[in-house]
N, C-alpha and C positions, 0 to 999 in steps of 0.2 A: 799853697792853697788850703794844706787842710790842714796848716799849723794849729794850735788850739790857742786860742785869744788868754791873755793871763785876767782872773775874777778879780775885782778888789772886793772885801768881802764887807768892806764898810758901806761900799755901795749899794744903792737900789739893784734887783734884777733887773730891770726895766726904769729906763729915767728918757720922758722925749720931755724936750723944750722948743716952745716956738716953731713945730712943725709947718711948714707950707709946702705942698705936692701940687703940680699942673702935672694932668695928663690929658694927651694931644689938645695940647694950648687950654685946655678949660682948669678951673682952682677946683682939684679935689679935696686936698685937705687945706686948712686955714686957719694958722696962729694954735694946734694941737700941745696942752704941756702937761701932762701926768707924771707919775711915776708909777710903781708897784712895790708890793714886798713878795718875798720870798714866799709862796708856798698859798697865795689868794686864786681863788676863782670868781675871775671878773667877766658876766658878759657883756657882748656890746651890741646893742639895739638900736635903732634908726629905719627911715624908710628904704626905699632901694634906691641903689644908687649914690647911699651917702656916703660912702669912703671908706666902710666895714673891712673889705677886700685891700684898698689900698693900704690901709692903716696898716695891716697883716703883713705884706708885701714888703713894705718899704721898716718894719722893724726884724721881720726875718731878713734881711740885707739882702733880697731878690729884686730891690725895684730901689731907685734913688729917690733921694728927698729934693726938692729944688732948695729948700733953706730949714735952717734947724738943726738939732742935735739928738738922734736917738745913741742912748748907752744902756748896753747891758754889761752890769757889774762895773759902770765906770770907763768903757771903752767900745768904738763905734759898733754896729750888727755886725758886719763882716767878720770872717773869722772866727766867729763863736760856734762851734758846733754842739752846744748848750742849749739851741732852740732847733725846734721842729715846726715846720709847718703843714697843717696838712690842708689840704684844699677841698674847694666844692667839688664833690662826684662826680658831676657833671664835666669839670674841669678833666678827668682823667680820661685814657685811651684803654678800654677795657676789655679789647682786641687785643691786647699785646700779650704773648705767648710766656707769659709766666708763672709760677707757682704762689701760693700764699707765703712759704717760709723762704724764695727769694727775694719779695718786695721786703718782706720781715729784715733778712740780711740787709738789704740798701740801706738801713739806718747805720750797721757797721762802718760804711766807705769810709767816711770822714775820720773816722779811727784805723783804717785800715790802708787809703791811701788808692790811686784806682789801681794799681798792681799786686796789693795786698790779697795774703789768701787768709781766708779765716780758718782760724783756728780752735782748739774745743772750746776755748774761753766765749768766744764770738758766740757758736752755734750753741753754748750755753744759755747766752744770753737770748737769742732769738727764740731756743725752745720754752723758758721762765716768760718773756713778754706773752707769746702763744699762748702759755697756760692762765696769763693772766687774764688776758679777753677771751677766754673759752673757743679757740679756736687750735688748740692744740690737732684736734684728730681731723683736721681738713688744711695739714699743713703742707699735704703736698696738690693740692686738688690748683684747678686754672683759675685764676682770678675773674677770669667770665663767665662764671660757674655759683658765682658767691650772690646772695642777696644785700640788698642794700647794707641793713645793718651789719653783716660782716666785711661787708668791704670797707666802714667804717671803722670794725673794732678792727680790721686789718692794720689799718694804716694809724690806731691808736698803738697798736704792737709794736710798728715800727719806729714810732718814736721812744716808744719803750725800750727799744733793744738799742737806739741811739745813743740811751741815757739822757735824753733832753731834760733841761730845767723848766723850762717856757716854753709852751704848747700852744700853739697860737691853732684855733680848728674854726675853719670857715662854713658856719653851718652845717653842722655835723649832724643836726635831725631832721634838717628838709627833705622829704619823701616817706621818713622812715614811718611804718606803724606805731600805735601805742606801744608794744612789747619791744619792739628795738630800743625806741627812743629811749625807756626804763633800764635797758642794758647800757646804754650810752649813759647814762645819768647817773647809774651805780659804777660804774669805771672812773667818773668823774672825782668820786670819794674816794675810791681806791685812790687814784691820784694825790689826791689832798694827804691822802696818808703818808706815802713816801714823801711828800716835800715839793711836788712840781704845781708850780706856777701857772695856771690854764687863763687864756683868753679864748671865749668861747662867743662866735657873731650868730646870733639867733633873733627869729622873727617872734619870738614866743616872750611875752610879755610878764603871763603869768608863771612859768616854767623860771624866765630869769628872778622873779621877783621868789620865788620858792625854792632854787638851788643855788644861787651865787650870793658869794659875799657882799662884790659890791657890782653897780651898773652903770654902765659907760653906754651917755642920750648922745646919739651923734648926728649928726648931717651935714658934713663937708665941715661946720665947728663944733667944735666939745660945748653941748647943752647942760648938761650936768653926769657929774662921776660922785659917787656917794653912794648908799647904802639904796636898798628896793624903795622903803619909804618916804626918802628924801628926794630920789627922780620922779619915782613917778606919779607925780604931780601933775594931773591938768593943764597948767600954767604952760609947763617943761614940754607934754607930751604937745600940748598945740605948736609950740616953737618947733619942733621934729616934724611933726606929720602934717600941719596944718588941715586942709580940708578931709585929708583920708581919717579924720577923730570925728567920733559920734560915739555919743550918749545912747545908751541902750535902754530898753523897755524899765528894765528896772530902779533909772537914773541913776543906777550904783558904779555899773561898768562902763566904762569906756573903750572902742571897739576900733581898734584900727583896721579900715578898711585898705585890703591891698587887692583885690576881686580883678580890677586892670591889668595885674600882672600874675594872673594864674596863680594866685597861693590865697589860702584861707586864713580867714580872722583871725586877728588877733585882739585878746582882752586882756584885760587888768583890772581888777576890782581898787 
């Protein structure tokens, strides 16, 4: 189970082709085929609903595909303990009675095995990720104890101390304040520095268009992947969002209305 998948290094990090995902009978994803390279920060933006999460799911090898090919480095998600996933917040149980440097440590297992004990090399590593999202001196505090944005750069720690290559982060600034989200956004550089490969699903239109390389328009089909000024286009954001796009006072912006579902606008100039 926690064999390590062999890299080919001629390959893509990420290569899907002709994706299609049904969950409970309905077509979440539909004819999906990208790749990536090594070491990009790509976000991916759409209404709710469109497949952001499944996409995430079914390339960290957590969910199946109904047809299609995802490879990372040339060989299926499974087995690769080269990607981390982390999830929406919301998603977590933050009730559960444990520390900031044992969630840290769960990025070990997969190198460790589940009988494995860590050893100084291990807890090296989990003290060096800690230090790297400034969470060093709250390493031993409850994880129900943490504000959002640290339970964020928590569980960015712990992909850190996993050694992941691909970071797949499922909205990793919804709730967060201005100053978290800034802390999340400077980790993302950090990132780019070492070499890791970040998919990041956000609602933030202008945030993706001012920190990611490239941008992935999604809604159950790939609308456009390419650079900020190549997606977001008009044309592209109507095919996404259809009626939730309105032209703002200034006719400059364009304002995706999401007010239906408890979260605030989104613009793009």
């Amino acid at each position: 189970m926690y064999q390590h998948t062999h890299h080919l290094d001629s390959q893509p990090i990420l290569d899907v082709r002709d994706l299609h995902v049904r969950y409970n009978g309905n077509l979440a994803l539909e004819n999906i085929t990208f790749h990536l390279h090594a070491g990009e920060r790509v976000a991916v933006v759409g209404p709710n609903g469109a497949g952001k999460s499944t996409l995430f799911k079914v390339v960290a090898g957590v969910m199946p595909s109904t047809s299609g090919e995802v490879s990372i480095y040339g060989s299926g998600p499974r087995g690769h303990i080269c990607i981390a996933y982390i999830p929406q917040r919301s998603q977590v149980d933050w009730g559960f009675p444990v520390s900031v440097a044992d969630v840290v440590m769960m990025g070990r297992i997969a190198k460790l095995g589940l009988l494995g004990w860590p050893r100084k090399r291990d807890w090296d590593l989990v003290g060096h990720a800690l230090e790297t999202v400034h969470l060093a001196d709250l390493a031993k505090r409850q994880i129900s104890q943490l504000s959002g944005g640290q339970q964020q750069r928590m569980f960015i720690a712990r992909a850190l101390a996993q050694e992941s290559e691909l970071m797949l982060m499922d909205e990793p600034l919804t709730g967060l304040d201005a100053p978290s989200q800034a802390d999340i956004l400077s980790l993302l550089d950090t990132l780019k520095s070492q070499g890791v490969t970040v998919m990041v699903a956000t609602h933030d239109l202008e945030q993706a268009a001012q920190y990611f390389d490239r941008i992935m328009l999604l809604n159950h089909r790939l609308i456009g992947f390419g650079s900020p000024n190549s997606v977001l286009q008009p044309e592209m954001l109507i095919q996404a969002y259809g009626g939730r796009l309105r032209k703002a006072e200034d006719g400059k912006t364009m304002t995706i209305d999401n007010s239906c579902c408890g979260e605030e606008h989104d613009h793009v100039h």
